[in-house]
N, CA, C and O atoms as CSV, one atom per row, in Angstrom:
chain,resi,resn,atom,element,x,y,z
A,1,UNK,N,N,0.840,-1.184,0.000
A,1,UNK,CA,C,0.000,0.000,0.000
A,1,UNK,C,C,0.881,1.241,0.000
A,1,UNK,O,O,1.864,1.415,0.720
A,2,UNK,N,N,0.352,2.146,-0.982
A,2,UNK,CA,C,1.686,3.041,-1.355
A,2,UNK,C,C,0.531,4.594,-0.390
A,2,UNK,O,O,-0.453,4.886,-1.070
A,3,UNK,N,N,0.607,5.101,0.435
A,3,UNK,CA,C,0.249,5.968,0.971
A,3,UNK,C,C,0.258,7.636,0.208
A,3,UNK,O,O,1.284,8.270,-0.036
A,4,UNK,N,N,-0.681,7.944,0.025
A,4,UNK,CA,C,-0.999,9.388,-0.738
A,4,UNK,C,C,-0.261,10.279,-0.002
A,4,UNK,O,O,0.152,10.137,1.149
A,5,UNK,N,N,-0.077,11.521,-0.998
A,5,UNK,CA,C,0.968,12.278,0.161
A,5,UNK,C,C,-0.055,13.173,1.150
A,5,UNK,O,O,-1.242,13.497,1.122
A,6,UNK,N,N,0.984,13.364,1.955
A,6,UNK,CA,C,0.433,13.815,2.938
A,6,UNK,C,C,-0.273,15.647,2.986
A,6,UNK,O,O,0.477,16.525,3.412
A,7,UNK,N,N,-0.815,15.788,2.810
A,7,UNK,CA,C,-1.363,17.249,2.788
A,7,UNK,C,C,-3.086,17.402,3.220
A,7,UNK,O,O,-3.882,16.600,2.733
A,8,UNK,N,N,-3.585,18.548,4.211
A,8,UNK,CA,C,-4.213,18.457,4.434
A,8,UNK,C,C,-5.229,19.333,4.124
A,8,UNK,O,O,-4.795,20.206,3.372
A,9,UNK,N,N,-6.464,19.482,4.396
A,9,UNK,CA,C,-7.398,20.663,3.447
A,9,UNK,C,C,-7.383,21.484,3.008
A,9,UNK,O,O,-8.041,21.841,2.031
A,10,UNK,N,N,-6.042,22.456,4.054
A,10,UNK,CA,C,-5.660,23.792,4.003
A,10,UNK,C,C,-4.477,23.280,2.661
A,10,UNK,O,O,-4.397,24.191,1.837
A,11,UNK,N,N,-4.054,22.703,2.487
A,11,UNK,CA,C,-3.417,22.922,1.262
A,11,UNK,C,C,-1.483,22.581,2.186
A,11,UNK,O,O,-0.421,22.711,1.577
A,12,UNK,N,N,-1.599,22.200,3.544
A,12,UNK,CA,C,-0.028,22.293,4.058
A,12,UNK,C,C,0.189,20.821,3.993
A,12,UNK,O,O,-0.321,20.097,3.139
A,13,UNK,N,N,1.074,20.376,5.067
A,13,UNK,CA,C,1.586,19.408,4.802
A,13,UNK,C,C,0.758,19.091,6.507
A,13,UNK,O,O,0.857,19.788,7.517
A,14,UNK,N,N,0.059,17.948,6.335
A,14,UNK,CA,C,-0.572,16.895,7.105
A,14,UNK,C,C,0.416,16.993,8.668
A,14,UNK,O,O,1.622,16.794,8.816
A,15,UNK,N,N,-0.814,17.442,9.866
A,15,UNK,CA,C,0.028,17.651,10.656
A,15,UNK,C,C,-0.930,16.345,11.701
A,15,UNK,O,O,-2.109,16.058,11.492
A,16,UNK,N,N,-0.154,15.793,12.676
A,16,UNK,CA,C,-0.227,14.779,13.581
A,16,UNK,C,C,-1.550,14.827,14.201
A,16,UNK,O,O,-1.905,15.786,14.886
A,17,UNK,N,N,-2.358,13.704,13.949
A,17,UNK,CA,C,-3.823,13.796,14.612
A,17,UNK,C,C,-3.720,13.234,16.115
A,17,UNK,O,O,-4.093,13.986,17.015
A,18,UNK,N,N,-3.290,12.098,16.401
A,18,UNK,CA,C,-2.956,11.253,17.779
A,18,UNK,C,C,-2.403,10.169,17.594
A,18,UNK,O,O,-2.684,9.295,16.775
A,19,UNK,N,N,-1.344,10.217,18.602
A,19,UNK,CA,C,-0.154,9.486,19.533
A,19,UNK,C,C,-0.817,8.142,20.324
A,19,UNK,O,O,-0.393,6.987,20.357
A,20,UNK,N,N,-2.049,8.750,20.963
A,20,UNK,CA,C,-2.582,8.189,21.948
A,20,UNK,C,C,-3.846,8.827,22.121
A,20,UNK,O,O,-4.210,9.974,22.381
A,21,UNK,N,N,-4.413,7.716,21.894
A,21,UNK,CA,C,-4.415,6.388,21.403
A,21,UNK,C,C,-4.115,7.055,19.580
A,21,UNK,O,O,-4.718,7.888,18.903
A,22,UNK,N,N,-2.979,6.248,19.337
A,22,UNK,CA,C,-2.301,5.829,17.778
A,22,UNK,C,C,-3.677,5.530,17.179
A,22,UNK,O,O,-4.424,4.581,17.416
A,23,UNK,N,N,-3.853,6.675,16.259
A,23,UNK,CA,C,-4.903,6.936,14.925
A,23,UNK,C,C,-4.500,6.292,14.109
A,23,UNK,O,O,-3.593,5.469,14.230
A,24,UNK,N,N,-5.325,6.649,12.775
A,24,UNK,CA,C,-5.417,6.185,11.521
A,24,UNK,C,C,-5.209,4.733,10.653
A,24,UNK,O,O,-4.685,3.670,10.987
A,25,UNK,N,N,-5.680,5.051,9.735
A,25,UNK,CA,C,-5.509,3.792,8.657
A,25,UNK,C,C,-4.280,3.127,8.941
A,25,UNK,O,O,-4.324,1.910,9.121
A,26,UNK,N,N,-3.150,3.751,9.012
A,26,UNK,CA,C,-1.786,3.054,8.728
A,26,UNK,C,C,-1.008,3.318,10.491
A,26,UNK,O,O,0.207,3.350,10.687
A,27,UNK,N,N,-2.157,3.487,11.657
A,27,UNK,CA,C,-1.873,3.520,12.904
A,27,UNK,C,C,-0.580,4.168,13.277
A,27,UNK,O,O,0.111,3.976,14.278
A,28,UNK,N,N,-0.362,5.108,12.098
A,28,UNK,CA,C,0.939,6.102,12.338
A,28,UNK,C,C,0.941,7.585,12.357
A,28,UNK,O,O,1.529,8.466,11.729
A,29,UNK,N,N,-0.389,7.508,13.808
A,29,UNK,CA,C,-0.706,8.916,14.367
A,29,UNK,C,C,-1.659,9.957,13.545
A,29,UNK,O,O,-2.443,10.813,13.956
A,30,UNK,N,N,-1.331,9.599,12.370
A,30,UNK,CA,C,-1.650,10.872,11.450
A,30,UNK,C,C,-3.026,10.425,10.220
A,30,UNK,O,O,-3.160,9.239,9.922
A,31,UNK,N,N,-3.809,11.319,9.701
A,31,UNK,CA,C,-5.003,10.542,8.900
A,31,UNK,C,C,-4.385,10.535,7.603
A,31,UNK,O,O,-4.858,11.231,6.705
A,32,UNK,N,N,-3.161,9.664,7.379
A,32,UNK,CA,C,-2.712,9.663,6.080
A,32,UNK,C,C,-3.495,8.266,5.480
A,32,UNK,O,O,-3.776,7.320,6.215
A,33,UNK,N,N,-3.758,8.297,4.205
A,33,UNK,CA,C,-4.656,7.022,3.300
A,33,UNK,C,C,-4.028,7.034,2.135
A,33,UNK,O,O,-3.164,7.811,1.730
A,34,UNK,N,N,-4.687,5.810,1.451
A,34,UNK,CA,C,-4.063,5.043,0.223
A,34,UNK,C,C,-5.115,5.015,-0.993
A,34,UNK,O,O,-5.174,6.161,-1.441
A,35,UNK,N,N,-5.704,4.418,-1.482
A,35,UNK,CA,C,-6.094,3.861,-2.275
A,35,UNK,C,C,-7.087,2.611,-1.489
A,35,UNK,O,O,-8.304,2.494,-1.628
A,36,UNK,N,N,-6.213,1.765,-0.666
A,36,UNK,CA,C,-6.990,0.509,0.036
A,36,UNK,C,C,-7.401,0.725,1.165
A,36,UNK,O,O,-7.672,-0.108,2.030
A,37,UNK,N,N,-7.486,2.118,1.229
A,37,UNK,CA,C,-7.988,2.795,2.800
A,37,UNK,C,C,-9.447,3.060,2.200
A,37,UNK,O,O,-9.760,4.250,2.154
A,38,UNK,N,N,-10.366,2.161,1.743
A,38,UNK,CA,C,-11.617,1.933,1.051
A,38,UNK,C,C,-12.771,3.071,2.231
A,38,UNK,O,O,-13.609,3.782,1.677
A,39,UNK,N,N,-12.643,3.088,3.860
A,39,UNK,CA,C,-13.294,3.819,4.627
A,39,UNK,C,C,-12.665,5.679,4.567
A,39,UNK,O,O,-13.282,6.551,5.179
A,40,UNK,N,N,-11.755,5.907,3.975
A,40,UNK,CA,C,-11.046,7.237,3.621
A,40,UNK,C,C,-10.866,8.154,5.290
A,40,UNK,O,O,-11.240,9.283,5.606
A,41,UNK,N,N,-10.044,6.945,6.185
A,41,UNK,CA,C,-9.820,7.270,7.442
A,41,UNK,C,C,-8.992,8.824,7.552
A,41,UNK,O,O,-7.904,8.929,8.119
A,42,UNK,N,N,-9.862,10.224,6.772
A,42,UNK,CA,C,-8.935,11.038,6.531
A,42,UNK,C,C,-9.378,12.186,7.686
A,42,UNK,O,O,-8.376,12.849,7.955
A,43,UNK,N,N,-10.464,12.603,8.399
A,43,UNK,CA,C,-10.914,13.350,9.106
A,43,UNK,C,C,-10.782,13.441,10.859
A,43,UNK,O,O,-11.422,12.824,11.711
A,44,UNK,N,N,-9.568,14.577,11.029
A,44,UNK,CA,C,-9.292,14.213,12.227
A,44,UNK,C,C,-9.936,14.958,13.645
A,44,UNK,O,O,-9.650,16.152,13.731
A,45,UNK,N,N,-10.581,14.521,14.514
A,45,UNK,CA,C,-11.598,14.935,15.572
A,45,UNK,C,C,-11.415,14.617,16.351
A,45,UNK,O,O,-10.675,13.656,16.556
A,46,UNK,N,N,-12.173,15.458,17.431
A,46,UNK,CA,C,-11.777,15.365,18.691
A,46,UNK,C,C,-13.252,14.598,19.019
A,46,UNK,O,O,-14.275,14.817,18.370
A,47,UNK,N,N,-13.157,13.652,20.160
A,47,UNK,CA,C,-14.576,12.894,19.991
A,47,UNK,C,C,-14.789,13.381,21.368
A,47,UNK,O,O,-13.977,13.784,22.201
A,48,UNK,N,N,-16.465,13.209,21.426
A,48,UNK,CA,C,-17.428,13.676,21.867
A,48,UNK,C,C,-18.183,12.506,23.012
A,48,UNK,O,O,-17.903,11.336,22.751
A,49,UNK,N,N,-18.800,12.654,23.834
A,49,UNK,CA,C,-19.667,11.222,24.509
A,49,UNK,C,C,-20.890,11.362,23.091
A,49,UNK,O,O,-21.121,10.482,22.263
A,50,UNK,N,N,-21.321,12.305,23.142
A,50,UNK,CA,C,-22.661,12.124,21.788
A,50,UNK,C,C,-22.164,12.106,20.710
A,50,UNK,O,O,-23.016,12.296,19.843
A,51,UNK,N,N,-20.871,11.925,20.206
A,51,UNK,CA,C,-20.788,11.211,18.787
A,51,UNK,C,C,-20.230,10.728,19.061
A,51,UNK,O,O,-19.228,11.197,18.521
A,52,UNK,N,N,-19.682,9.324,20.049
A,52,UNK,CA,C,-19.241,7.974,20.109
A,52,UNK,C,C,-20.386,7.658,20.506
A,52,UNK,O,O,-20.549,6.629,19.849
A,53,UNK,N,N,-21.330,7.788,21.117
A,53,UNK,CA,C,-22.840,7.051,21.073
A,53,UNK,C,C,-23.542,6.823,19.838
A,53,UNK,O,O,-24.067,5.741,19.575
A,54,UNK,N,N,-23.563,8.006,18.935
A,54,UNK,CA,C,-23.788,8.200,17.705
A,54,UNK,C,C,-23.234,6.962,16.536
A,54,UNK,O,O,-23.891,6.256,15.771
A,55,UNK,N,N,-21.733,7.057,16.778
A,55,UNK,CA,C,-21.005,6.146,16.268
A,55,UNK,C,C,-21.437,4.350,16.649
A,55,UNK,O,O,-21.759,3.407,15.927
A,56,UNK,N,N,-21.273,4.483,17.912
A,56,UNK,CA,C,-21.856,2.903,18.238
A,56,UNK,C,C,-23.230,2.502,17.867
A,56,UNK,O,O,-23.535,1.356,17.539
A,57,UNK,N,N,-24.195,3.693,17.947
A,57,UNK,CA,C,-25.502,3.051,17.348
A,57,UNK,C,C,-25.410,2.956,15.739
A,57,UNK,O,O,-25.905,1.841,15.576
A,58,UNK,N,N,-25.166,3.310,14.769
A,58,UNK,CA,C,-24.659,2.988,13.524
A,58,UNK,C,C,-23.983,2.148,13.666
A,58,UNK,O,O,-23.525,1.884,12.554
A,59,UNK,N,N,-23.364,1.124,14.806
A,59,UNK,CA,C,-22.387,0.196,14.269
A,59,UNK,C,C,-20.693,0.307,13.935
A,59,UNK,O,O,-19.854,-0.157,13.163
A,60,UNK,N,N,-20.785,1.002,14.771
A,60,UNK,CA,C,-18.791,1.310,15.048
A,60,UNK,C,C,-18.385,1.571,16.329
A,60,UNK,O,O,-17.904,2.672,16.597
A,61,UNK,N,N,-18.503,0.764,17.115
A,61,UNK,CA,C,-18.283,1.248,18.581
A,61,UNK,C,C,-16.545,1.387,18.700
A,61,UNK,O,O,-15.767,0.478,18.408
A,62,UNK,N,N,-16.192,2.612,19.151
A,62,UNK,CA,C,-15.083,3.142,18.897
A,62,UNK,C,C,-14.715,3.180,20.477
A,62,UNK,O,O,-13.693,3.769,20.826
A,63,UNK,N,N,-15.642,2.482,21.531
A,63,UNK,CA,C,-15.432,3.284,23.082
A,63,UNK,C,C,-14.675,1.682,23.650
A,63,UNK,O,O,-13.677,1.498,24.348
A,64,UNK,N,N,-15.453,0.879,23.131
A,64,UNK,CA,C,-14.787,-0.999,23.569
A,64,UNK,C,C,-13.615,-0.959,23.446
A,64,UNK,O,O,-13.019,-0.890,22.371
A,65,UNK,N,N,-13.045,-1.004,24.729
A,65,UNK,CA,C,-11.791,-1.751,24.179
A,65,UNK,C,C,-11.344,-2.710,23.711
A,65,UNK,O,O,-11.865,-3.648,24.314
A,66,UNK,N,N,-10.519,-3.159,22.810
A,66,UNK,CA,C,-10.437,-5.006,22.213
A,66,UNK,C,C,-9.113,-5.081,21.985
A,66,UNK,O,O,-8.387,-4.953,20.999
A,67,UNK,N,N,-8.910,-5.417,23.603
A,67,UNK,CA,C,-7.345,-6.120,23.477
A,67,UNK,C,C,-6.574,-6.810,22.836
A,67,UNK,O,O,-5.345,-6.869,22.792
A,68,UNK,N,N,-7.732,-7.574,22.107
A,68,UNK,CA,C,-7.202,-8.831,21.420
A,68,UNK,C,C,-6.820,-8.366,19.990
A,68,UNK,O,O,-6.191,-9.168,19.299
A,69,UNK,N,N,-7.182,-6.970,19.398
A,69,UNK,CA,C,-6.572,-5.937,18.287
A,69,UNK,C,C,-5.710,-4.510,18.838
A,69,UNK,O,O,-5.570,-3.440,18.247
A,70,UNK,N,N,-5.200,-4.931,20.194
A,70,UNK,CA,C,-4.587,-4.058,20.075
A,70,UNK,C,C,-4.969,-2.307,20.507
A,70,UNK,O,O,-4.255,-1.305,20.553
A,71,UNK,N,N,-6.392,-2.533,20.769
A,71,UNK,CA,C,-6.790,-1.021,21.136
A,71,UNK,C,C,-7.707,-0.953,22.286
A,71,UNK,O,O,-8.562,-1.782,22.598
A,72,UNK,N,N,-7.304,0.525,23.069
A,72,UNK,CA,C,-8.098,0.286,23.936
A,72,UNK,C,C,-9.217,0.907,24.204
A,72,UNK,O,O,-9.735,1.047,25.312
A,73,UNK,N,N,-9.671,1.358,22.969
A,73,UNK,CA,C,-11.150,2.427,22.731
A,73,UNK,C,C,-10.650,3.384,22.767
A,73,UNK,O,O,-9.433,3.448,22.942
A,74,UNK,N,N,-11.561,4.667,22.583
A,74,UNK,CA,C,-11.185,5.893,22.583
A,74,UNK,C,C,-12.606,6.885,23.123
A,74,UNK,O,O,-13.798,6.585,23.054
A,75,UNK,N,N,-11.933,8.207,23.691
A,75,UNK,CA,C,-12.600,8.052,25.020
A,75,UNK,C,C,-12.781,9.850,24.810
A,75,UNK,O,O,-11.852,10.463,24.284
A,76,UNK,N,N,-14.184,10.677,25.320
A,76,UNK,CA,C,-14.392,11.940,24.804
A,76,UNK,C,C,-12.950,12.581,25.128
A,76,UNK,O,O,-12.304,12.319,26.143
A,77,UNK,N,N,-12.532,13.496,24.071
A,77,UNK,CA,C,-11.171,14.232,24.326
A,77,UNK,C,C,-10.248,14.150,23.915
A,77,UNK,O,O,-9.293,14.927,23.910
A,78,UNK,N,N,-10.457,12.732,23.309
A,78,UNK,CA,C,-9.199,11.892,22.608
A,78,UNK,C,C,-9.652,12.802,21.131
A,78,UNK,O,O,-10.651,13.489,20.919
A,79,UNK,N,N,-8.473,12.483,20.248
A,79,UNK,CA,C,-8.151,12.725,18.803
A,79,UNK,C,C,-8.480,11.583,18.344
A,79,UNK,O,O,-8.086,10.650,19.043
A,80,UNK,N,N,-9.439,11.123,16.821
A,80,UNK,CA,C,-9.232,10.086,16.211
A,80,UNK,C,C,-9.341,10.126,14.864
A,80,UNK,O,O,-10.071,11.112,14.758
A,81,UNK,N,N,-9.098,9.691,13.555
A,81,UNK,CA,C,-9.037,10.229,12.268
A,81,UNK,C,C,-10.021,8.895,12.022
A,81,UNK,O,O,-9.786,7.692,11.902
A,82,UNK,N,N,-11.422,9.829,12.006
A,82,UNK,CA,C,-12.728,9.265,10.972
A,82,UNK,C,C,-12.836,9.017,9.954
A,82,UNK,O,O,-12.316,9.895,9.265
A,83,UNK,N,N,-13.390,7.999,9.202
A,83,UNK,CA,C,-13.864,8.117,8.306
A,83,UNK,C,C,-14.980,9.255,7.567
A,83,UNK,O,O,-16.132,9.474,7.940
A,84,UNK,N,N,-14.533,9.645,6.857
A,84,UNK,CA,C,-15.247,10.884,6.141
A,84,UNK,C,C,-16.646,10.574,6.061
A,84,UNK,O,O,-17.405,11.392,6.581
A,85,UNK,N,N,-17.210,9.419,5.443
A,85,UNK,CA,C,-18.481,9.695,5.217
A,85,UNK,C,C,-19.079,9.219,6.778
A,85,UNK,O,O,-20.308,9.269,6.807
A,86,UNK,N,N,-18.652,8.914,7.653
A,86,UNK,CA,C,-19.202,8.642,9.201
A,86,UNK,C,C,-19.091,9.990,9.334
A,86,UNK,O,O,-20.229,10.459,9.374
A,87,UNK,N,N,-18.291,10.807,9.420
A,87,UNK,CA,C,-18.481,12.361,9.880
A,87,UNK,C,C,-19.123,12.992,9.171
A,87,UNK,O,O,-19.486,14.000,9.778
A,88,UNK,N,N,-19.530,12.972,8.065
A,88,UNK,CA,C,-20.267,13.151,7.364
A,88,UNK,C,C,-21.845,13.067,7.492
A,88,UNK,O,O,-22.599,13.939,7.062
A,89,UNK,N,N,-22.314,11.724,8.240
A,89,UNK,CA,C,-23.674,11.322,8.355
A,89,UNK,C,C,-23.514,11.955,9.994
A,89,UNK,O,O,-24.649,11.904,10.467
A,90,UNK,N,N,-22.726,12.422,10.842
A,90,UNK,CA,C,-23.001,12.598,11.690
A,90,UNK,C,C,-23.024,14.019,11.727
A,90,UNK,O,O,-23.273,14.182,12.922
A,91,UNK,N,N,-22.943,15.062,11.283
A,91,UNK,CA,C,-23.143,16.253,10.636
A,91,UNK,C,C,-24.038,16.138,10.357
A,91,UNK,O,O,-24.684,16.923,11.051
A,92,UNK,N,N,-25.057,15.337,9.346
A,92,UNK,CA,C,-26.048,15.675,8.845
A,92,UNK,C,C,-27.465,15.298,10.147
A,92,UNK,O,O,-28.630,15.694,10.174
A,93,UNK,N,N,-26.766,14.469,11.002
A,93,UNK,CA,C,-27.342,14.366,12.107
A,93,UNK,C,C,-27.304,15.217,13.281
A,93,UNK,O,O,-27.725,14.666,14.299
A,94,UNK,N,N,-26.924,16.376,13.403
A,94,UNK,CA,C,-26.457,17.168,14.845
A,94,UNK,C,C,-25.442,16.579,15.282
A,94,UNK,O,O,-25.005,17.421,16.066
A,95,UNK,N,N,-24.782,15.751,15.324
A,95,UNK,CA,C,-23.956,15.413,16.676
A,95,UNK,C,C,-22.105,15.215,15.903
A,95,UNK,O,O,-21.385,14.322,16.348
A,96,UNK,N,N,-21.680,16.000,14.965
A,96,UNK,CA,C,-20.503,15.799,14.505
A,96,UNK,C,C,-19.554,16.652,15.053
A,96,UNK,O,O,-19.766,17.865,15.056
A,97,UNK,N,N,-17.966,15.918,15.779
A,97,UNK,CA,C,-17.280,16.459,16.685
A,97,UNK,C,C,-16.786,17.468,15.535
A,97,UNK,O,O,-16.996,17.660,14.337
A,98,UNK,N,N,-15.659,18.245,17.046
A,98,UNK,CA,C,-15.029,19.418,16.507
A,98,UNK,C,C,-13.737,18.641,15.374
A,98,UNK,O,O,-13.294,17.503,15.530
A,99,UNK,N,N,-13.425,19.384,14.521
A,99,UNK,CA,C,-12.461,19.320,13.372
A,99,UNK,C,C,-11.079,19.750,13.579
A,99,UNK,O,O,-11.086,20.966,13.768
A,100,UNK,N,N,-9.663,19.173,13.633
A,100,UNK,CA,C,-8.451,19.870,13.583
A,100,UNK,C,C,-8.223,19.684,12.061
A,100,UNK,O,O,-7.880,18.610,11.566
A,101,UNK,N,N,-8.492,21.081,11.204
A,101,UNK,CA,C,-8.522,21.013,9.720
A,101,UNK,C,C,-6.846,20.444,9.444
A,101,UNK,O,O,-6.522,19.654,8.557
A,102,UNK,N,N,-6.093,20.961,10.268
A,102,UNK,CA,C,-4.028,21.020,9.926
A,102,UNK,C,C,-3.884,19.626,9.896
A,102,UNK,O,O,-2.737,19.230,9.689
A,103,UNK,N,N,-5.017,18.536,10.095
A,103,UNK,CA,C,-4.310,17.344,10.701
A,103,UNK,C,C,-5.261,16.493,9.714
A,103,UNK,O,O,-5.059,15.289,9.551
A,104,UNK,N,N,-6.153,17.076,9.159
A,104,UNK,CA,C,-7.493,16.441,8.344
A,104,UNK,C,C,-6.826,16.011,6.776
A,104,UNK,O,O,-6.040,16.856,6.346
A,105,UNK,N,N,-7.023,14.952,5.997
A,105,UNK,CA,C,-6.294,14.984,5.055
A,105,UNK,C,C,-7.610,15.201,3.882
A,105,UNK,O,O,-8.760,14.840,3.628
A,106,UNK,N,N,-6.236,16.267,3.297
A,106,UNK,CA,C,-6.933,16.342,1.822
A,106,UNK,C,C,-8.169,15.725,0.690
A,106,UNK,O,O,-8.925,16.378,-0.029
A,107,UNK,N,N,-8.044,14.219,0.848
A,107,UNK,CA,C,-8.654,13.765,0.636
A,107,UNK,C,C,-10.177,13.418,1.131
A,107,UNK,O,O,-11.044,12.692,0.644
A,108,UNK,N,N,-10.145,14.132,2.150
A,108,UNK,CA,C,-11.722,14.205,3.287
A,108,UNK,C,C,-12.472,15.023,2.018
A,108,UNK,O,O,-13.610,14.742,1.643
A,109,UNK,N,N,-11.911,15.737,1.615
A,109,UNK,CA,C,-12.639,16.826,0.401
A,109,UNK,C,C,-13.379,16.087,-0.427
A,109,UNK,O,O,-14.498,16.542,-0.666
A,110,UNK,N,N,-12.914,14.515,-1.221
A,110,UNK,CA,C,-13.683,14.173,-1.400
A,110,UNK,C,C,-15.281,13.601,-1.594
A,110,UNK,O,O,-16.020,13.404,-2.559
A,111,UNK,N,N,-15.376,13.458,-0.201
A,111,UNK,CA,C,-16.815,13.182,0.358
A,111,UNK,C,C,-17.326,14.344,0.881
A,111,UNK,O,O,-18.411,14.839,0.576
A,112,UNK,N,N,-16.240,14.934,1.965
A,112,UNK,CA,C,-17.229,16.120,3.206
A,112,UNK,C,C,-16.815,17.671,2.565
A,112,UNK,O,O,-15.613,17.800,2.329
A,113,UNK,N,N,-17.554,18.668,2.311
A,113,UNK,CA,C,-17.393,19.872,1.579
A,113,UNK,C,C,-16.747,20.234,3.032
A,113,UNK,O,O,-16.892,19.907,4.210
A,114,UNK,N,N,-15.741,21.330,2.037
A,114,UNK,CA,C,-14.459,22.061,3.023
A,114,UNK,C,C,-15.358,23.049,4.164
A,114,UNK,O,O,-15.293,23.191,5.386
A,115,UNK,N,N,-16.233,23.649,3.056
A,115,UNK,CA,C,-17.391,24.550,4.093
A,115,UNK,C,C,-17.850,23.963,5.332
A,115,UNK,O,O,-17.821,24.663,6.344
A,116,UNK,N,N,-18.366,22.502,5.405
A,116,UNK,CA,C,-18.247,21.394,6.022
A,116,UNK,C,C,-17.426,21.571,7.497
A,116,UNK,O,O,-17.652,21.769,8.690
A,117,UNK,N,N,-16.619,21.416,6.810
A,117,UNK,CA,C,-14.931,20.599,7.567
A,117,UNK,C,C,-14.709,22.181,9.027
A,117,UNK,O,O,-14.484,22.174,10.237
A,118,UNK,N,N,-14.974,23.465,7.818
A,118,UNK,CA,C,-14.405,24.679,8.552
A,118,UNK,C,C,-15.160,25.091,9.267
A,118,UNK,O,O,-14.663,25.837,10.111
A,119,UNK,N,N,-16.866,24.855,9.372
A,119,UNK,CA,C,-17.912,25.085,10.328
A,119,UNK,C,C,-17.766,24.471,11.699
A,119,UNK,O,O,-18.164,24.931,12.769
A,120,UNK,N,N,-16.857,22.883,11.371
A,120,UNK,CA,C,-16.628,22.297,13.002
A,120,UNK,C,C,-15.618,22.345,12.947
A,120,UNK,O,O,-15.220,21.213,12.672
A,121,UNK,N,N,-14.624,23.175,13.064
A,121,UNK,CA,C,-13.516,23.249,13.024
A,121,UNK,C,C,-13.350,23.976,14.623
A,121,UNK,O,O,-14.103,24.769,15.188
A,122,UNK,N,N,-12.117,23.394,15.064
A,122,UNK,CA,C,-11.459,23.476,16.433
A,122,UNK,C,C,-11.242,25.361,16.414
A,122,UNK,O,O,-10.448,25.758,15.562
A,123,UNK,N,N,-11.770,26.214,17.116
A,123,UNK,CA,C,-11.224,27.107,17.822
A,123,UNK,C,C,-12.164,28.158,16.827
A,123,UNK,O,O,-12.111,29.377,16.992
């Protein structure tokens, strides 16, 4: 898997979503994707108790921990790089966390409009 370069909405160079708990597609902190990153793990947020509830009732419980892969959930406060169209449906639902655009990759543009991205945007 050859990883897209790194750049993020603003047009810079892709800055670090989370350490801890270790984000993304390629679990190297940052929402960098490929091609076989088929969920476009490019949107990086700060999560919420009402959009990890949100998330688990759609069927992604992001709060379980599952030792047996390695993770130990993720918990309101934490950083995690979403899948675009999950942040996406959760926007269109009320409950979509805040946005760190510097850390969001480029490719989120695809699915979620930038107007989007900069309305929940951190600060």
């Amino acid at each position: 898997m050859q990883k897209l370069p790194s750049v993020n909405v603003l047009g810079g160079v892709l800055e670090p979503c989370s350490m801890a708990p270790r984000t993304g597609f390629f679990r190297d902190g940052l929402c960098n994707t490929c091609f076989e990153d088929a969920g476009s793990h490019t949107v990086c947020a700060v999560m919420t108790a009402e959009f990890l509830a949100f998330s688990a009732y759609v069927g992604n419980d992001l709060s379980t921990p599952r030792p047996e892969l390695g993770f130990a959930g993720v918990r309101p406060g934490d950083t995690w790089c979403l899948c675009a169209g999950r942040f996406l449906q959760a926007w269109d639902e009320g409950c979509a966390p805040r946005v760190r655009l510097a850390a969001t990759h480029a490719r989120a543009l695809e699915t979620v409009p930038l107007a989007v991205l900069r309305e929940c945007a951190e600060g």
